[in-house]
N, CA, C and O of each residue as an XYZ file, in Angstrom:
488
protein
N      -4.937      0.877    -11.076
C      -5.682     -0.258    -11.559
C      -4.696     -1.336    -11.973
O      -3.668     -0.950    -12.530
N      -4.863     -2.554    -11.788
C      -4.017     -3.709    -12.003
C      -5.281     -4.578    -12.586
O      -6.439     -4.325    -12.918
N      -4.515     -5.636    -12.537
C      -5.238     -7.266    -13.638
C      -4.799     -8.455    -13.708
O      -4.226     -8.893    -14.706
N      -5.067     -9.261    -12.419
C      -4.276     -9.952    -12.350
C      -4.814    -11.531    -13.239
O      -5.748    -12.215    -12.821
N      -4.128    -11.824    -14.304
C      -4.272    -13.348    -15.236
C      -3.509    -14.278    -14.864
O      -2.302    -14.208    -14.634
N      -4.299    -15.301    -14.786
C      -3.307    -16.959    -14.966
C      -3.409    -17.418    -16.543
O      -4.089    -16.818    -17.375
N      -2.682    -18.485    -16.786
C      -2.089    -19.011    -18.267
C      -2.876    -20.647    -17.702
O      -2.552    -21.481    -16.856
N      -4.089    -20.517    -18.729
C      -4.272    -21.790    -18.482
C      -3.510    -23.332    -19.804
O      -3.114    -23.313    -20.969
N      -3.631    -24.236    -18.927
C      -3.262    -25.375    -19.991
C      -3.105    -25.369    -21.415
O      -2.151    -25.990    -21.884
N      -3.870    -24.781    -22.152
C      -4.306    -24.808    -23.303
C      -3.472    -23.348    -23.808
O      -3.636    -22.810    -24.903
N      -2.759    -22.980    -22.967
C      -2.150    -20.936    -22.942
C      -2.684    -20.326    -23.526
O      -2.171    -19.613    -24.388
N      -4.047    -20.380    -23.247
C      -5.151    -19.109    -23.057
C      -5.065    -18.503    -21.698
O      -4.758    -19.080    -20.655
N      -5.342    -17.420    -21.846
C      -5.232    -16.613    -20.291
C      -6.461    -16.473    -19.832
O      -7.326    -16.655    -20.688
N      -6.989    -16.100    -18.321
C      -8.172    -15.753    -17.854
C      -7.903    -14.899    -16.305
O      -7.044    -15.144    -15.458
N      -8.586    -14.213    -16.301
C      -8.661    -13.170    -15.640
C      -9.261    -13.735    -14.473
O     -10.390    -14.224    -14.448
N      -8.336    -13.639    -13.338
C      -8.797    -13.699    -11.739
C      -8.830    -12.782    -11.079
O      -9.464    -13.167    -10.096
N      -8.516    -11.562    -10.897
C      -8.751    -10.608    -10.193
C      -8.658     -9.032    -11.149
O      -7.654     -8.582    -11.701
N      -9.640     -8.605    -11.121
C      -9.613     -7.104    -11.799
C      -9.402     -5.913    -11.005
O     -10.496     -5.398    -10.775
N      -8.633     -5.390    -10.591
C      -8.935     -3.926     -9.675
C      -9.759     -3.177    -10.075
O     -10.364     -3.041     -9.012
N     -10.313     -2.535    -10.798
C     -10.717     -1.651    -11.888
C     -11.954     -1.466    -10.621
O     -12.795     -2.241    -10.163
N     -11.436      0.555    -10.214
C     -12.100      0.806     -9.411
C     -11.641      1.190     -7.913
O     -12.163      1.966     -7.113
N     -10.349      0.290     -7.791
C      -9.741     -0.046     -6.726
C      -8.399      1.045     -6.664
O      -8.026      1.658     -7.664
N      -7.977      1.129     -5.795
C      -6.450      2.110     -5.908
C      -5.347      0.550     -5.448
O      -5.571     -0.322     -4.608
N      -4.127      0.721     -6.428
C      -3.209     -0.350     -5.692
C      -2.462      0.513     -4.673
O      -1.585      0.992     -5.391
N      -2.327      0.846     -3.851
C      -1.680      1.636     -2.797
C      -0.166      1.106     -2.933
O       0.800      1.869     -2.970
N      -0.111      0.216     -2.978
C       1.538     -0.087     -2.818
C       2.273      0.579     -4.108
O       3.454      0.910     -4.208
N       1.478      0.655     -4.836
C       2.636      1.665     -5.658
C       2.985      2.759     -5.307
O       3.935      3.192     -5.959
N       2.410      3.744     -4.124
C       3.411      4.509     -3.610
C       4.875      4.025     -2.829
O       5.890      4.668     -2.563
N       4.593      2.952     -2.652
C       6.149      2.449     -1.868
C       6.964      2.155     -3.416
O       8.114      2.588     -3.473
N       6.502      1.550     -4.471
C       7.435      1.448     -5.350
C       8.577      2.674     -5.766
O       9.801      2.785     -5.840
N       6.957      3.785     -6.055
C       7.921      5.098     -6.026
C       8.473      5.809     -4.777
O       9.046      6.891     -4.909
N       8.353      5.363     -3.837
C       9.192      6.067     -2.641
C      10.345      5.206     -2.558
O      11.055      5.227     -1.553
N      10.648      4.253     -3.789
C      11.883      3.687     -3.228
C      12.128      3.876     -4.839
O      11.655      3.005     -5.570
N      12.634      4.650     -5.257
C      12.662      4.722     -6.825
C      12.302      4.546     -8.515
O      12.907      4.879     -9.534
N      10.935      3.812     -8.245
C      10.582      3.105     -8.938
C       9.230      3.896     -9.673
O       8.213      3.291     -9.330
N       8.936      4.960    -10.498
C       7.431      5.316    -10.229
C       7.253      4.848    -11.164
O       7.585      5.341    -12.242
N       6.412      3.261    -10.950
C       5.516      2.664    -11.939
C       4.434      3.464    -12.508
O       4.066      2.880    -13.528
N       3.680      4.645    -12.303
C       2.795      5.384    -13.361
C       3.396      6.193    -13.817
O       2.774      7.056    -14.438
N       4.328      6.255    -13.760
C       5.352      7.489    -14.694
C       5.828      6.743    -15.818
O       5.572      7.229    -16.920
N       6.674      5.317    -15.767
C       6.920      4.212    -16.242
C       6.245      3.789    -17.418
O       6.467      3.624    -18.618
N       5.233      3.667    -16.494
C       4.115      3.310    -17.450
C       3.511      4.440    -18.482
O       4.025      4.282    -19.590
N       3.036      4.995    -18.469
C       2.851      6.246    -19.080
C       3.959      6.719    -20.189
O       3.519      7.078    -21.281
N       5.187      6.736    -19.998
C       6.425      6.727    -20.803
C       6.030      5.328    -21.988
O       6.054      5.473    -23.210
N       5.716      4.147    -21.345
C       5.866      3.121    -22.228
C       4.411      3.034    -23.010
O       4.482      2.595    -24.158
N       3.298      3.345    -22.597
C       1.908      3.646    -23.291
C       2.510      4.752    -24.504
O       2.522      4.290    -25.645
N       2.911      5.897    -24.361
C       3.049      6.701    -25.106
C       4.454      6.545    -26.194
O       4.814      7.316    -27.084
N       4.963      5.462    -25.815
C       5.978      5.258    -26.837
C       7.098      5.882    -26.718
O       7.734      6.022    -27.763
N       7.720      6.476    -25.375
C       9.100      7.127    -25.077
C       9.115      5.868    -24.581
O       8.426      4.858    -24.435
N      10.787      6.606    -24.270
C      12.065      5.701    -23.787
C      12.073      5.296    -22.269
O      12.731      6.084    -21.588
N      11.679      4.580    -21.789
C      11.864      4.205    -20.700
C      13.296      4.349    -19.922
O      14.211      3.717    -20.450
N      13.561      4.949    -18.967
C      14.736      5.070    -18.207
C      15.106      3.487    -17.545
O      14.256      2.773    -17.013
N      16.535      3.129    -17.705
C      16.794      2.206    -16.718
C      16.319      2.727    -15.419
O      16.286      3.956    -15.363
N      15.973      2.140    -14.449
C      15.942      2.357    -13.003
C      16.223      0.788    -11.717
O      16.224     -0.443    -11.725
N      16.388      1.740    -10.953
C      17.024      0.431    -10.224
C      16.398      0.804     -8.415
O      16.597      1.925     -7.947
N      15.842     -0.024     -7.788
C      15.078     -0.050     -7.220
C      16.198      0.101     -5.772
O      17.211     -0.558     -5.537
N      15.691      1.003     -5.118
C      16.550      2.100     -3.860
C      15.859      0.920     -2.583
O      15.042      0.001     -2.633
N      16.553      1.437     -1.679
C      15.778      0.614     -0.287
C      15.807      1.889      0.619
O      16.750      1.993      1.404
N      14.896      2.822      0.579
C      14.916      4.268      1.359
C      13.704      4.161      2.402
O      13.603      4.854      3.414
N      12.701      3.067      1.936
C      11.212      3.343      2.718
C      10.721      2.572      2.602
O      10.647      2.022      1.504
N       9.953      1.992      3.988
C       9.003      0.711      4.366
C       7.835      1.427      4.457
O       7.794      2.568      4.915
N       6.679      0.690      3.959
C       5.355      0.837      3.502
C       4.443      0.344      4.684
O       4.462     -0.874      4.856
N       3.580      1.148      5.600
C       3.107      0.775      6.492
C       1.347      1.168      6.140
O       0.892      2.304      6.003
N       0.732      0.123      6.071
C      -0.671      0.164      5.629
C      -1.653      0.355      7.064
O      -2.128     -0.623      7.642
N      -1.918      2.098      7.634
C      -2.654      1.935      8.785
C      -3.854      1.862      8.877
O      -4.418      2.122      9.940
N      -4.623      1.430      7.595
C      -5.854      0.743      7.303
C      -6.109     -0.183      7.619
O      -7.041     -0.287      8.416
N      -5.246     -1.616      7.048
C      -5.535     -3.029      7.298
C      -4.792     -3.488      8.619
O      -5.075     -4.378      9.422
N      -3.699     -2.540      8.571
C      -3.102     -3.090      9.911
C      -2.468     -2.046     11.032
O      -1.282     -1.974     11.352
N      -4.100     -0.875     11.791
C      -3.447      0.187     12.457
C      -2.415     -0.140     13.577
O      -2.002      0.906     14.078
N      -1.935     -1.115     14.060
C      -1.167     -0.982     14.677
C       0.342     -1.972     14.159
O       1.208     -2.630     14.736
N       0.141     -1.748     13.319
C       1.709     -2.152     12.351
C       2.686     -1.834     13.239
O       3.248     -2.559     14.060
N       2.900     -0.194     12.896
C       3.905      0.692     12.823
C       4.209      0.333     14.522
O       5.413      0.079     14.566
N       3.784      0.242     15.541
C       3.934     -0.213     16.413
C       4.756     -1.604     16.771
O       5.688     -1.739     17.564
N       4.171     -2.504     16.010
C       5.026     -3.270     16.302
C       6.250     -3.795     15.569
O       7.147     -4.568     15.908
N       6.052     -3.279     14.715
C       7.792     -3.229     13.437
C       8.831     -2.333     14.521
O      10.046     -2.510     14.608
N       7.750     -0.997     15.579
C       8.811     -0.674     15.998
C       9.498     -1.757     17.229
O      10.694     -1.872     17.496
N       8.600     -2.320     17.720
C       9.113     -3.533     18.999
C       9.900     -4.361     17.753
O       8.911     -5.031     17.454
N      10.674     -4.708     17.035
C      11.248     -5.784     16.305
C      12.775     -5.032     15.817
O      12.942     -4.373     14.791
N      13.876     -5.366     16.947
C      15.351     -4.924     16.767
C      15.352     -5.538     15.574
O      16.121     -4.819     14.936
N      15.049     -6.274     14.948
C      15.781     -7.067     13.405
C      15.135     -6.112     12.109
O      15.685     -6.234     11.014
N      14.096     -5.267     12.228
C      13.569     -4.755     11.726
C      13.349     -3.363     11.604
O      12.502     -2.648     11.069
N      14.630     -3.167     12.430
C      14.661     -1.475     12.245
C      14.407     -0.595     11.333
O      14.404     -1.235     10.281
N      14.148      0.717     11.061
C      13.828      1.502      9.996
C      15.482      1.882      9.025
O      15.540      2.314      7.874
N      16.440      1.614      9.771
C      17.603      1.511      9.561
C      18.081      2.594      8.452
O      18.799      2.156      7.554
N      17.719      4.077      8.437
C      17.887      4.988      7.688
C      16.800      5.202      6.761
O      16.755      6.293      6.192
N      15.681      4.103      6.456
C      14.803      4.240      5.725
C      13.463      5.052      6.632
O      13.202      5.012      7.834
N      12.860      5.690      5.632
C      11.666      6.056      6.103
C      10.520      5.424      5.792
O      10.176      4.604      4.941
N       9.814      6.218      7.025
C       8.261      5.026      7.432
C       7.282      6.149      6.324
O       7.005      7.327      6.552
N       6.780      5.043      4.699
C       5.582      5.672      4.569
C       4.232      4.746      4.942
O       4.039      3.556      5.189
N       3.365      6.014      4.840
C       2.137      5.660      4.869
C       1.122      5.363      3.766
O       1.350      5.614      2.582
N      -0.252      4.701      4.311
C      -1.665      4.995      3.212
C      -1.674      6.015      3.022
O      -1.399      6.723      2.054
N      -2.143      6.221      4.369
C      -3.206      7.960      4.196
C      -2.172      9.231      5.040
O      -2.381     10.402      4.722
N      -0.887      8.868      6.289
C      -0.403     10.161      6.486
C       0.640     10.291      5.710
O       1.498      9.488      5.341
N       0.390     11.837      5.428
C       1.367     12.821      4.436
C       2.099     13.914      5.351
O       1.430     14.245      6.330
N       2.829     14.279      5.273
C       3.928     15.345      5.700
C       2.559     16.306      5.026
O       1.576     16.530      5.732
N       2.638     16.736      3.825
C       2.017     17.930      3.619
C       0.282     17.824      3.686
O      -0.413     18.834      3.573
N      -0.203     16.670      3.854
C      -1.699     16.844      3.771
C      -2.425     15.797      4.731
O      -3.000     14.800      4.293
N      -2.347     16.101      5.994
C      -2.908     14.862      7.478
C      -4.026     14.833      7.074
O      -4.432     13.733      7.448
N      -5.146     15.526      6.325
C      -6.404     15.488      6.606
C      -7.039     13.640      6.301
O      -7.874     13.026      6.965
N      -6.065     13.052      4.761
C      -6.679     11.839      4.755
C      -6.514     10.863      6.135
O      -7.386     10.083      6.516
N      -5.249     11.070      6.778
C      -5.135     10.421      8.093
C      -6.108     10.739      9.071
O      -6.794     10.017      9.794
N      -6.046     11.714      8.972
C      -7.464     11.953     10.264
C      -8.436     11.204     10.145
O      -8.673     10.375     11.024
N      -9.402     11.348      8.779
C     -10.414     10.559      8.585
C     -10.196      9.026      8.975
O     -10.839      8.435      9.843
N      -9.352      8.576      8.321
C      -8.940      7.115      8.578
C      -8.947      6.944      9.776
O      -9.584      5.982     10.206
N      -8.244      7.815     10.692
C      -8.056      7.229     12.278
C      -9.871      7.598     12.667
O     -10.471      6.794     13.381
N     -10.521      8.707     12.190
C     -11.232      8.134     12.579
C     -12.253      7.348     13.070
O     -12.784      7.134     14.159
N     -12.424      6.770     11.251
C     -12.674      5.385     11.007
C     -12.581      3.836     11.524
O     -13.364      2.899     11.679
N     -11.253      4.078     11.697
C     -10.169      2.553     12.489
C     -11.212      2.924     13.964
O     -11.777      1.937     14.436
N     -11.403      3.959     14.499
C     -12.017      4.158     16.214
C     -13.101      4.108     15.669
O     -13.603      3.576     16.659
N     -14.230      4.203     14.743
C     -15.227      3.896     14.988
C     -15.176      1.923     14.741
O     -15.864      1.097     15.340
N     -14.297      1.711     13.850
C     -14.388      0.206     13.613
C     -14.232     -0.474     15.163
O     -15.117     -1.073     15.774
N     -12.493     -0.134     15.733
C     -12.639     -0.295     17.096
C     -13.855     -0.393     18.024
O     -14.225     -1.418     18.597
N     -14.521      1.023     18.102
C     -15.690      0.583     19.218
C     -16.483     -0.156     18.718
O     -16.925     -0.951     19.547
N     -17.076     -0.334     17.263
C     -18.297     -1.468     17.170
C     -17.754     -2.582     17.317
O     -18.487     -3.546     17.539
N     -16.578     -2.730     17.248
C     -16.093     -4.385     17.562
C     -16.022     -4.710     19.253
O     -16.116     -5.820     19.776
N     -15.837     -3.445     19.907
C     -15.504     -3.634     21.340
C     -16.807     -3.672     21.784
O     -17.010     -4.183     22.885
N     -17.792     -3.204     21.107
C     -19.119     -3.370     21.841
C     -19.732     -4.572     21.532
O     -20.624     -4.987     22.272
N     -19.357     -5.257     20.451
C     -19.953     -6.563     19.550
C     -19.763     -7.459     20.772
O     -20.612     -8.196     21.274
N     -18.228     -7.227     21.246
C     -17.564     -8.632     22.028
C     -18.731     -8.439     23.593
O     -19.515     -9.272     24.048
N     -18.436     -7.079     24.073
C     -19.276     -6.926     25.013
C     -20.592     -7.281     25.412
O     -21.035     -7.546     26.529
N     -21.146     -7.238     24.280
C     -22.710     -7.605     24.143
C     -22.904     -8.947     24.377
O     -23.969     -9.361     24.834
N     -21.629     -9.935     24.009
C     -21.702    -11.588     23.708
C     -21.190    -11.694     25.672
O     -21.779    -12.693     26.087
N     -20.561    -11.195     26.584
C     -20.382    -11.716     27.875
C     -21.915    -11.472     28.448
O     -22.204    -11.804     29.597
């Protein structure tokens, strides 16, 4: 859950976007590159010591929800190699494919109603 506020004129704050409800997914890339903001956090809610940490470059974050064919084309892009880092995901896991499955096959049902939408319009 996140919260995102602006500072208005007067520096009162107001609330433009609430997650609450929502998963931020990118915080698994924070912690796959050293960073675990709910661990962090949790340390600093409860009043321990927060560890320095310093943010690693081990893993690029590939979202195959909003964009299933990402990973595809980051791989066509020589400037953009994985360059020792690893490719994570939303939903595939080394130890648990089942959320990937569903998703893919979701993305193919989204696929065909869109391929039939266009079809219907020739």
């Amino acid at each position: 859950m996140s919260l995102e506020v602006k500072k208005a004129p007067d520096d009162s704050y107001w609330v433009i976007e609430p997650t609450v409800g929502r998963t931020d997914f990118w915080v698994g890339l924070c912690v796959a590159n050293g960073i675990n903001l709910p661990y962090v956090e949790y340390l600093h809610q409860t009043g321990q010591t927060v560890p320095n940490l310093t943010q690693q470059d081990q893993a690029i974050w590939f979202n195959e929800e909003r964009d299933p064919f990402g990973r595809f084309w980051f791989a066509g892009q020589p400037d953009l190699a994985l360059k020792g880092r690893r490719a994570c995901y939303l939903y595939l896991k080394q130890k648990d494919a089942e959320p990937a499955k569903q998703a893919l096959k979701e993305i193919g049902k989204q696929l065909g109603r869109a391929a039939a939408k266009r079809l219907r319009f020739r």
